[in-house]
KEMAR-406628 format. One record per residue (C-alpha): residue number from 1; residue in three letters; z, y, x. Coordinates in steps of 0.05 Angstrom, whole numbers, plus 5000, padded with zeros to 4 digits. Last residue first. Layout:
BEGIN
<seq NUM; type ALA; w Z; v Y; u X>
...
This chain:
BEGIN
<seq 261; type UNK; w 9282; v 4228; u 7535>
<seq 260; type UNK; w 9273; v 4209; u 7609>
<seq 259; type UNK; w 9253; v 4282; u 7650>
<seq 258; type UNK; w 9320; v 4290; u 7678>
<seq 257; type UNK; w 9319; v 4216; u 7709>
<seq 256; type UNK; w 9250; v 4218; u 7739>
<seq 255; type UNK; w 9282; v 4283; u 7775>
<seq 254; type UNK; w 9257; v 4356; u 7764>
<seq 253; type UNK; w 9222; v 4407; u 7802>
<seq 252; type UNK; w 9163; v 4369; u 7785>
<seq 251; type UNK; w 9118; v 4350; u 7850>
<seq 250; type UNK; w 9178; v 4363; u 7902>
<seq 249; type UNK; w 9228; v 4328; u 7847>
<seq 248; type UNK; w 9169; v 4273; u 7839>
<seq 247; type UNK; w 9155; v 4264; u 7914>
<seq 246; type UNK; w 9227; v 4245; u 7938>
<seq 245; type UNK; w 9235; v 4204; u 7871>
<seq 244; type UNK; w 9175; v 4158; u 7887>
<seq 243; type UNK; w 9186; v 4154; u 7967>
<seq 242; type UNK; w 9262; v 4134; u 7947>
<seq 241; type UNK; w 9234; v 4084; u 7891>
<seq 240; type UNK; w 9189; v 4048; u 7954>
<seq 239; type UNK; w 9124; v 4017; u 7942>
<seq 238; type UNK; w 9091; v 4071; u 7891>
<seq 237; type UNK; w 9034; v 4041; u 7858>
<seq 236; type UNK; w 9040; v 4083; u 7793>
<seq 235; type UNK; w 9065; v 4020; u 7751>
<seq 234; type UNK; w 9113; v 4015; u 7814>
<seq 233; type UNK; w 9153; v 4078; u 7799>
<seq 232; type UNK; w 9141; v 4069; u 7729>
<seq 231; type UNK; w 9180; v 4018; u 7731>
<seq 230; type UNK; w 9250; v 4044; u 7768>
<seq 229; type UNK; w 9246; v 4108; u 7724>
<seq 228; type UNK; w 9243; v 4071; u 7665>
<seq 227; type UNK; w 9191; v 4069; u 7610>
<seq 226; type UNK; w 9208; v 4100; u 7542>
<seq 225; type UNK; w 9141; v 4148; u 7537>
<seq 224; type UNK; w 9174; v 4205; u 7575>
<seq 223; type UNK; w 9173; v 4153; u 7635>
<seq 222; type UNK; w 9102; v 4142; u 7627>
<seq 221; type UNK; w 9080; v 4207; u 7624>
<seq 220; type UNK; w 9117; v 4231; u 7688>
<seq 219; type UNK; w 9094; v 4174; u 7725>
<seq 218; type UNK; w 9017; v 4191; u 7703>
<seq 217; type UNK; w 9041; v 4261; u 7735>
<seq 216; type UNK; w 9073; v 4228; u 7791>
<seq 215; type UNK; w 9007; v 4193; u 7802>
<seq 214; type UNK; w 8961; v 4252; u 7803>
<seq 213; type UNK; w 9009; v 4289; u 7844>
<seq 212; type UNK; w 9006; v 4241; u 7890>
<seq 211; type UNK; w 8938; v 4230; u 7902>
<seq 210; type UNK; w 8920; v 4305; u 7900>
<seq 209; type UNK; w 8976; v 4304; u 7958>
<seq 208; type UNK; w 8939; v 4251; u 7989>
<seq 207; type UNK; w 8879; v 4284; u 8001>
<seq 206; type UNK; w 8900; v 4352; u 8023>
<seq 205; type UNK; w 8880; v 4412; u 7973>
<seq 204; type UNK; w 8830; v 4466; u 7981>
<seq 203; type UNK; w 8782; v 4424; u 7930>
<seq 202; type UNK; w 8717; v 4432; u 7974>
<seq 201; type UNK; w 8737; v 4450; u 8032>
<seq 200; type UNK; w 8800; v 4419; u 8034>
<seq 199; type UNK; w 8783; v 4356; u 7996>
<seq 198; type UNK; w 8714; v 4355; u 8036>
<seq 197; type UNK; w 8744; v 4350; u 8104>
<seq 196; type UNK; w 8802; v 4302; u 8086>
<seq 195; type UNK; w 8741; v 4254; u 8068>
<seq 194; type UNK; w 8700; v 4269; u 8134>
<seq 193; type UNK; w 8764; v 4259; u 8173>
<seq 192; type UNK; w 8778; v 4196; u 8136>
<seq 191; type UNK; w 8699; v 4164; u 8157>
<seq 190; type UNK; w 8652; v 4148; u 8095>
<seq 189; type UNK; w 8634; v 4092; u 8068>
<seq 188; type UNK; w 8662; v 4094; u 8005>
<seq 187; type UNK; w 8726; v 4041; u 7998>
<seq 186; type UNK; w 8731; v 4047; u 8071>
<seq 185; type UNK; w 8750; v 4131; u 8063>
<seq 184; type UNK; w 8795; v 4110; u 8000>
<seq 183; type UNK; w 8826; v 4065; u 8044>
<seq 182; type UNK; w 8838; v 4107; u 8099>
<seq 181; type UNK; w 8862; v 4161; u 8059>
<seq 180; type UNK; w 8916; v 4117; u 8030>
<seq 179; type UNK; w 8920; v 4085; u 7963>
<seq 178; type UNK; w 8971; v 4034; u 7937>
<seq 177; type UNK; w 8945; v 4024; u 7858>
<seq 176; type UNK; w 8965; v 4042; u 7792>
<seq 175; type UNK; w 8932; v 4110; u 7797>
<seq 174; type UNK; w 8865; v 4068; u 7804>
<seq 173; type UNK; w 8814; v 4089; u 7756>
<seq 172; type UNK; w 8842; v 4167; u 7764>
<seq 171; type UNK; w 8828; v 4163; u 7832>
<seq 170; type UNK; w 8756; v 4130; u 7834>
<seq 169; type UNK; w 8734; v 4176; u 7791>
<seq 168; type UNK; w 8759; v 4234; u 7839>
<seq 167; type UNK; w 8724; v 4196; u 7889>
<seq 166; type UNK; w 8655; v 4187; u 7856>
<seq 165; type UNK; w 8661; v 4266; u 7850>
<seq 164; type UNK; w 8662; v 4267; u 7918>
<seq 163; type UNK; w 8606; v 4234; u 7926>
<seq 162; type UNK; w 8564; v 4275; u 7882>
<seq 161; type UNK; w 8599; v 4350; u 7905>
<seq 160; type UNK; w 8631; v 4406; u 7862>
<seq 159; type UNK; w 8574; v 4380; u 7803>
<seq 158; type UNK; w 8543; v 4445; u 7767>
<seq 157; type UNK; w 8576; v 4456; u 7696>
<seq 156; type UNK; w 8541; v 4466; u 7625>
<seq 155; type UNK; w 8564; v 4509; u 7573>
<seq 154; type UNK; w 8572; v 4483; u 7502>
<seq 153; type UNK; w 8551; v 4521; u 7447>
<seq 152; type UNK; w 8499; v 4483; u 7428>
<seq 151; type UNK; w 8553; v 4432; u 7399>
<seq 150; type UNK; w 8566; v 4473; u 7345>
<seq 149; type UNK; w 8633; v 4479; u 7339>
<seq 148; type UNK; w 8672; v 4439; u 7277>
<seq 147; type UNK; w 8725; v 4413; u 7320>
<seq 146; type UNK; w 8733; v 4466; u 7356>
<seq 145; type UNK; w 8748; v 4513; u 7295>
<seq 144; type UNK; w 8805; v 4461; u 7271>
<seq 143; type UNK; w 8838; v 4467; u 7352>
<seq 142; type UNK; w 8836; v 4551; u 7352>
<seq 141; type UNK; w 8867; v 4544; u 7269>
<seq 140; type UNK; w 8915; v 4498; u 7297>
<seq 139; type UNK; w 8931; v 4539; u 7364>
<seq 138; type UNK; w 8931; v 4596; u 7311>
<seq 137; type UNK; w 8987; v 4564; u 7271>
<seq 136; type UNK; w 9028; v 4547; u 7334>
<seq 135; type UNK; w 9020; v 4614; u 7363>
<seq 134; type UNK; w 9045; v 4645; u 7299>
<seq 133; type UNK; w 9116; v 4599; u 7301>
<seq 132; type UNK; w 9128; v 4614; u 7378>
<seq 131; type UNK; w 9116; v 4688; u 7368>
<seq 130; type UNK; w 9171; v 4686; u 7322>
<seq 129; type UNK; w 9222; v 4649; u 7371>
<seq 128; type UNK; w 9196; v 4687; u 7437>
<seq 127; type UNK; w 9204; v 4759; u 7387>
<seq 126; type UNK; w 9138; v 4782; u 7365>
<seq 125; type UNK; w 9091; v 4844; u 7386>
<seq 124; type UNK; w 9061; v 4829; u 7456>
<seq 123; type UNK; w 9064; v 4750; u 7440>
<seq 122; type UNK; w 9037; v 4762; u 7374>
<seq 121; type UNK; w 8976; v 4817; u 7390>
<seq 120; type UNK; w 8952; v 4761; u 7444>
<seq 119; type UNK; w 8947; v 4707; u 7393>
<seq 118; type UNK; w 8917; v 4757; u 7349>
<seq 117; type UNK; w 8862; v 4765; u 7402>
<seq 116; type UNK; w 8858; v 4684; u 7411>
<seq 115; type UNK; w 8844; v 4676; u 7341>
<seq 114; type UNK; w 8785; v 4738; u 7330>
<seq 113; type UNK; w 8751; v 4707; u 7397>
<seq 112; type UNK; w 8748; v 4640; u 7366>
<seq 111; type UNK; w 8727; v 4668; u 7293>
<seq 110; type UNK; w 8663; v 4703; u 7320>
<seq 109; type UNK; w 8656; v 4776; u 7340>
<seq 108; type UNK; w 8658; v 4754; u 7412>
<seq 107; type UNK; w 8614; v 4700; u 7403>
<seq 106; type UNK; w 8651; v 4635; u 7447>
<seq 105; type UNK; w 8614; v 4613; u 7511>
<seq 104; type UNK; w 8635; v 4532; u 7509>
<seq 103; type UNK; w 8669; v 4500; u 7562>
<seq 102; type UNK; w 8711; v 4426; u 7572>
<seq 101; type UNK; w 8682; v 4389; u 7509>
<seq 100; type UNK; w 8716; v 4369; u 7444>
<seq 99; type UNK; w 8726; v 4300; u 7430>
<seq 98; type UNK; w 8801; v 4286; u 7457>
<seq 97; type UNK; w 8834; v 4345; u 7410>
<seq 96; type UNK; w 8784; v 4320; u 7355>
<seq 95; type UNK; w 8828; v 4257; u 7345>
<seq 94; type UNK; w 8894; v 4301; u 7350>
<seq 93; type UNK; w 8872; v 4349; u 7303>
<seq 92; type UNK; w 8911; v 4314; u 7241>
<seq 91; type UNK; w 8965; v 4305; u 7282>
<seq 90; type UNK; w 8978; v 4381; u 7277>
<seq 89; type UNK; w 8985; v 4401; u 7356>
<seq 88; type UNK; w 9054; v 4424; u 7391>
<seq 87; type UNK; w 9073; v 4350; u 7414>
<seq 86; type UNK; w 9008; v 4336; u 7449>
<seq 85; type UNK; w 9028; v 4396; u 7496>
<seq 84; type UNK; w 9005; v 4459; u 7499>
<seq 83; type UNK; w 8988; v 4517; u 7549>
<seq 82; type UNK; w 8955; v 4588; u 7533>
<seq 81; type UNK; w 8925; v 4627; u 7584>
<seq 80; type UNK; w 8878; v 4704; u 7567>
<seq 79; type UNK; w 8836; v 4725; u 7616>
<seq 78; type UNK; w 8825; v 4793; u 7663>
<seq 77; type UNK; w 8802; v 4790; u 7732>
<seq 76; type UNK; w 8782; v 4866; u 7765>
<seq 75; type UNK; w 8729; v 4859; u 7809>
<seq 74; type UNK; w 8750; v 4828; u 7880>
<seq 73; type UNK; w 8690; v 4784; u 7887>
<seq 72; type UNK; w 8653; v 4709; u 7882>
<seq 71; type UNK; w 8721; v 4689; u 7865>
<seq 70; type UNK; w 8729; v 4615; u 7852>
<seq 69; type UNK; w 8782; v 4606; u 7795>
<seq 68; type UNK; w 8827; v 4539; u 7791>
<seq 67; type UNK; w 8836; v 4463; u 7765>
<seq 66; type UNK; w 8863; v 4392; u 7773>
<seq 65; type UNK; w 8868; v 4357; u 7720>
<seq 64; type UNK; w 8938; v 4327; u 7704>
<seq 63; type UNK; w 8924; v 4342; u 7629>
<seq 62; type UNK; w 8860; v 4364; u 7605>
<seq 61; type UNK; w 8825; v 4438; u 7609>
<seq 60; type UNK; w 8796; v 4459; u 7549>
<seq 59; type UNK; w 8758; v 4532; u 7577>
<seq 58; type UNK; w 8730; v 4584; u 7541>
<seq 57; type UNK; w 8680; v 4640; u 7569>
<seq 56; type UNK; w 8695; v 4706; u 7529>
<seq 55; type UNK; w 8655; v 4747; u 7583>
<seq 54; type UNK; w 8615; v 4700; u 7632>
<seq 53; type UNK; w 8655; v 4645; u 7680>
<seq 52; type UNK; w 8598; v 4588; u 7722>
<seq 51; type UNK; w 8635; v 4526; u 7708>
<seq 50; type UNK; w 8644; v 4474; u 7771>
<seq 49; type UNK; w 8654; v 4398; u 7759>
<seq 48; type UNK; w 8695; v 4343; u 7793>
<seq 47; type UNK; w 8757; v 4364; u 7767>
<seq 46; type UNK; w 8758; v 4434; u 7725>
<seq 45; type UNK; w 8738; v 4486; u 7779>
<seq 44; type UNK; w 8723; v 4562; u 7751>
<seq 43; type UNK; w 8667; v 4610; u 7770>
<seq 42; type UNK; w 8683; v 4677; u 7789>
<seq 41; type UNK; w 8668; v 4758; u 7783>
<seq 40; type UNK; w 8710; v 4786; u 7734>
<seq 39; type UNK; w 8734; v 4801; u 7659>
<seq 38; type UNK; w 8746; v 4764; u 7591>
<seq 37; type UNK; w 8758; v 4687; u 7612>
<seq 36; type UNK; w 8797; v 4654; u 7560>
<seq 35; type UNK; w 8833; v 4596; u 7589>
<seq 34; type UNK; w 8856; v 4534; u 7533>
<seq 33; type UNK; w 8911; v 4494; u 7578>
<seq 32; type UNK; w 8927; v 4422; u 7556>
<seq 31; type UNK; w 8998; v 4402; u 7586>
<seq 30; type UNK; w 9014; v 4346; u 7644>
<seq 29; type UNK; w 9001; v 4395; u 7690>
<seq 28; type UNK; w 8944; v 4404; u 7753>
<seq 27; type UNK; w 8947; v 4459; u 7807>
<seq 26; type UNK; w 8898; v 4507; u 7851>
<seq 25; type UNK; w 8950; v 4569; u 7839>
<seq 24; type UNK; w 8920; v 4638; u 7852>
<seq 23; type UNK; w 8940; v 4690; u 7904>
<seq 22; type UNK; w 8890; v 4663; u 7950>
<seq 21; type UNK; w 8827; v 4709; u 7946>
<seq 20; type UNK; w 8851; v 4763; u 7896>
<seq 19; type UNK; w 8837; v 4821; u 7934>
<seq 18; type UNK; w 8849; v 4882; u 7888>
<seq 17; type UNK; w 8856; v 4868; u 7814>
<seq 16; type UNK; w 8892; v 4816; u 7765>
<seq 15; type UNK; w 8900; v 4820; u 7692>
<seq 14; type UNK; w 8934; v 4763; u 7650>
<seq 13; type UNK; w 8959; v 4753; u 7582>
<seq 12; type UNK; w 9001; v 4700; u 7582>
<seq 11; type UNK; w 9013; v 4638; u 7527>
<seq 10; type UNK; w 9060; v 4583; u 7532>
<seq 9; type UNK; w 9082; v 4515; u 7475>
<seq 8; type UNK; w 9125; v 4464; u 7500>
<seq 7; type UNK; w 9181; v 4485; u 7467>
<seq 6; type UNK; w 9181; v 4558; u 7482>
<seq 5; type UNK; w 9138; v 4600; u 7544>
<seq 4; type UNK; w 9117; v 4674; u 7515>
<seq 3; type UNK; w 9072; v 4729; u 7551>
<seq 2; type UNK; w 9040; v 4791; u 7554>
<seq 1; type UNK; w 9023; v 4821; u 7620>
């Protein structure tokens, strides 16, 4: 495994064999991932929607979206992980950064594939600090490439479930808000066992933990954006600060107070 984590900026190299049911995280961050699938037998969840994973499959995965591999076997699983923040991209590309689309099957003689091998060569070859400085010009060169893509190239995703989906919507329009898995259940129709059902089976994650990592997340933004602790806390629809701090150091490994710049 190859692999550097500085200022924001992390690339791995991973390979994985044997059984590999379970020993994978199903997680959202507040930094953009690009995932470079090169070897294996899976698909791959990105929020509401499901991407079937071919050789030199790449993924643009969002902040706080929740994500992970389905494996349809134990073959070997090889792919390639960097992480970024806004902070680490040209502000020239940040316009595009929000227009390009989620997967795209990449030629693997093409200019993509050629970037994200020397991205690998530099964090097997460079010191953290050096490797640091070329993964930040080929995250550029990865992010100006995008931008120009031929929208063709984009690879389509099957829906995880339709009302489900409406939920996860539903979520992100109303991180501000109380929520409780009652009221999301009344808000669609449906009964609270049925919706804690479908988040594990579907998502493999409880319903209000998705909830609250989704709002400690949008927390975590807002507080690095000048806005105290206290008011984010209720901008995220938190009704007690102690509830608000509890969840964030459990959520973040951090407090509100660590992560205010």
């Amino acid at each position: 495994m190859a692999g550097i984590q500085h200022q924001g900026l992390s690339f791995e190299s991973k390979y994985s064999g044997g059984s590999l049911e379970g020993d994978f995280p199903r997680h959202m961050h507040e930094e953009y991932e690009l995932y470079y699938f090169l070897e294996g037998d899976a698909e791959y969840v990105v929020g509401e929607n499901v991407y079937p994973l071919a050789p030199y499959t790449l993924l643009l995965i969002r902040p706080a979206v929740y994500h992970f591999p389905i494996f349809r076997s134990d073959a070997p699983y090889r792919r390639l992980v960097m992480n970024f923040t806004e902070e680490n991209v040209p502000k020239e590309l940040l316009p595009a950064l929000s227009e390009v689309g989620v997967c795209r099957r990449i030629p693997p003689a093409g200019r993509l594939a050629h970037f994200l091998s020397d991205a690998e060569s530099a964090a097997q070859r460079y010191t953290e600090e050096d490797a640091f400085l070329a993964l930040s010009r080929i995250l550029g060169l990865i992010l100006l490439e995008l931008k120009y893509e031929t929208p063709a190239r984009e690879s389509g995703a099957d829906v995880l479930h339709p009302r489900l989906g409406e939920i996860l919507r539903h979520i992100d329009a109303h991180l501000s808000e109380p929520m409780s898995v009652a009221s999301l259940a009344a808000a669609f129709f449906v009964s609270p066992s049925w919706l804690t059902h479908a988040f594990s089976a579907k998502l493999h994650i409880g319903v209000m933990q998705y909830v609250n990592s989704k709002k400690v997340l949008r927390a975590q933004r807002l507080i690095r954006a000048g806005m105290s602790p206290t008011q984010a806390a209720g901008e995220c629809g938190f009704a007690g600060y102690s509830t608000f701090f509890r969840l964030y150091r459990s959520i973040l490994g951090v407090s509100p107070a660590q992560d205010k710049k």
